[in-house]
Backbone as CSV, one residue per row, in Angstrom:
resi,resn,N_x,N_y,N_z,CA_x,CA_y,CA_z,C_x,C_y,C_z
1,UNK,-16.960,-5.933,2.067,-16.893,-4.786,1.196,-18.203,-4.626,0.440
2,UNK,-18.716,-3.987,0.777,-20.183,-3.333,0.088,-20.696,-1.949,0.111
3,UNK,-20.777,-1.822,-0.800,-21.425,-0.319,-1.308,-20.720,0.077,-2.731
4,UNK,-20.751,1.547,-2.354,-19.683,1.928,-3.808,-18.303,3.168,-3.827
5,UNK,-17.900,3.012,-4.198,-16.690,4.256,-4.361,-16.459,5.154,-5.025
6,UNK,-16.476,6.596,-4.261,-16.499,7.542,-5.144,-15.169,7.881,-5.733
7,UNK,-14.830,7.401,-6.702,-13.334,7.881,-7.203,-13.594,9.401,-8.477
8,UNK,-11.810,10.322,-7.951,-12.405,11.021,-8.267,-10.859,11.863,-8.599
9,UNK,-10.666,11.776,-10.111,-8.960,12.014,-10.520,-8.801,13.413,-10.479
10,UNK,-7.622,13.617,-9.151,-7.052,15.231,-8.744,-6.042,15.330,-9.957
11,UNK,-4.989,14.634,-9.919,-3.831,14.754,-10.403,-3.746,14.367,-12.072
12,UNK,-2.805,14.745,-12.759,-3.159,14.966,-14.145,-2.485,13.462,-15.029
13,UNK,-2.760,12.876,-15.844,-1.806,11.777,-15.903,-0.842,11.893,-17.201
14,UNK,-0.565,12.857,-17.351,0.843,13.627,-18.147,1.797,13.229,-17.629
15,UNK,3.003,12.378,-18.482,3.999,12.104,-17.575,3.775,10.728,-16.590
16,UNK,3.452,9.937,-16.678,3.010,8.882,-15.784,3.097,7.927,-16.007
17,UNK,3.422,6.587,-16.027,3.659,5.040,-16.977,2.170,4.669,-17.333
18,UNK,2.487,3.808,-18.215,1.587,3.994,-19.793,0.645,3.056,-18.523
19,UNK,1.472,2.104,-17.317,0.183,1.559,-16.633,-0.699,2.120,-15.959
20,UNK,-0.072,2.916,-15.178,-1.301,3.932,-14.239,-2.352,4.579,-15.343
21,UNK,-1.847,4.940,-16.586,-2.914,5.203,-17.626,-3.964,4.394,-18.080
22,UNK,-3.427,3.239,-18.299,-4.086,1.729,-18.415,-5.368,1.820,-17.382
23,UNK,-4.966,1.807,-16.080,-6.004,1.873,-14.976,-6.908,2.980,-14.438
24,UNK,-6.031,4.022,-14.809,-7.197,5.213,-14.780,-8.228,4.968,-15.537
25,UNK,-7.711,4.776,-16.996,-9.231,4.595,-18.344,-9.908,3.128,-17.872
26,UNK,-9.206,2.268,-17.156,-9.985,1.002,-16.878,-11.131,1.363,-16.015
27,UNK,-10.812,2.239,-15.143,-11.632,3.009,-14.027,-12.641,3.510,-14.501
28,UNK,-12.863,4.525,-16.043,-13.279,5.235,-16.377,-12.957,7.056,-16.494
29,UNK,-11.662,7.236,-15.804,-11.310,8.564,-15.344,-10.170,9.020,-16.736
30,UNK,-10.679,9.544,-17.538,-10.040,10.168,-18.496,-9.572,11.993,-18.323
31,UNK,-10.592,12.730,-17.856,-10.168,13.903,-17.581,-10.016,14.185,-15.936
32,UNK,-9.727,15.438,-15.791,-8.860,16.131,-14.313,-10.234,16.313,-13.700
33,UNK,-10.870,15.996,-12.682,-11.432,16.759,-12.135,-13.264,15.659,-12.201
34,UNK,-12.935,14.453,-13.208,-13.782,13.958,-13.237,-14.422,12.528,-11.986
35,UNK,-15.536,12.688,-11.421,-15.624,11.355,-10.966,-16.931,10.237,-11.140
36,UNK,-16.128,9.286,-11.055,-16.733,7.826,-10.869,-17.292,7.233,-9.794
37,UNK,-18.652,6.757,-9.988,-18.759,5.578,-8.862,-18.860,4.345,-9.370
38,UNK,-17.761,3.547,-9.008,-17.259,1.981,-8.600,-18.247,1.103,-7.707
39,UNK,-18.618,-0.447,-8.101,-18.831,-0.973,-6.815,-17.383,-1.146,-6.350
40,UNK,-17.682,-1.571,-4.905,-16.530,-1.620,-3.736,-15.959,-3.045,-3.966
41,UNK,-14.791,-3.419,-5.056,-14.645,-5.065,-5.021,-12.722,-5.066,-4.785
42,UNK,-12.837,-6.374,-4.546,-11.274,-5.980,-4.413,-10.554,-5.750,-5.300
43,UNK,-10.831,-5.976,-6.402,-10.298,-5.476,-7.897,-10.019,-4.253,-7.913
44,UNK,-11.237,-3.674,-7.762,-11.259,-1.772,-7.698,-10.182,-1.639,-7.157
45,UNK,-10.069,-1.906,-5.563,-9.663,-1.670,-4.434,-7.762,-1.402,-5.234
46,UNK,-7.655,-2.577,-5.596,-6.207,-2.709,-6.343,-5.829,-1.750,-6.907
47,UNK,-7.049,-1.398,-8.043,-6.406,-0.290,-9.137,-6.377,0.691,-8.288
48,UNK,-7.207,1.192,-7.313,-7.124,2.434,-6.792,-5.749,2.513,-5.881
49,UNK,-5.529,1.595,-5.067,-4.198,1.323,-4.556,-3.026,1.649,-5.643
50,UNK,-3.041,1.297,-6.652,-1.584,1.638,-7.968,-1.477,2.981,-8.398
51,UNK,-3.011,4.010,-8.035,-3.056,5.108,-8.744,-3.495,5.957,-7.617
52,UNK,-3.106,5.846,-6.398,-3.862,6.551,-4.777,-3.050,7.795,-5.116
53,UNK,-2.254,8.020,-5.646,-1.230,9.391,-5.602,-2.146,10.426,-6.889
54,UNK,-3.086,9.343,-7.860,-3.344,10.604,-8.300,-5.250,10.866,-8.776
55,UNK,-5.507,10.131,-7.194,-6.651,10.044,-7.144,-7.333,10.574,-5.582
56,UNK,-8.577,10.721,-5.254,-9.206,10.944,-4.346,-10.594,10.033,-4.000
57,UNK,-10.450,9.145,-3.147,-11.283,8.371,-2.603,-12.418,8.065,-1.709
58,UNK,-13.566,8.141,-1.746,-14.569,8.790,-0.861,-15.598,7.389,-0.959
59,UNK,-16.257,6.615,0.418,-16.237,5.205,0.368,-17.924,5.808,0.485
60,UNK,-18.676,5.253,-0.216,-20.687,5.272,0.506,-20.516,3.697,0.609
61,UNK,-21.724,3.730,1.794,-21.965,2.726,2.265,-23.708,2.527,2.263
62,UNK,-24.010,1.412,0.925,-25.179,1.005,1.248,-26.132,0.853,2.571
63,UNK,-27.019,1.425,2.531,-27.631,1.230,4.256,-29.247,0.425,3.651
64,UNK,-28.939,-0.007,2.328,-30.284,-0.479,2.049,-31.082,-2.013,2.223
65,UNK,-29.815,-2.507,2.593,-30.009,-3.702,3.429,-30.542,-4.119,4.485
């Protein structure tokens, strides 16, 4: 796993358990429409897995190696 992840929150988190909230702001994704780039670790990988329903995921891949 190397490079980084473009995460990038579609869905609104109104209504949602206080954890998926927890992990969105852990992410950095506070508003609709905003995105983040992540390195690619399996940690990430997790949170994005708990919150895939209200997120959009787009993988770059370092080629600078």
């Amino acid at each position: 796993m190397s490079g980084t992840l473009k995460v990038t929150l579609v869905r609104s988190m109104i209504g949602r358990p206080e954890k998926h909230r927890k992990v969105l702001r852990g992410m950095g994704l506070t508003k609709m429409n905003r995105t983040v780039e992540l390195k690619d670790t399996a940690s990430i990988r997790g949170m994005v897995n708990v919150v895939s329903h209200l997120v959009n995921v787009e993988e770059k891949i370092n080629e600078t190696e």
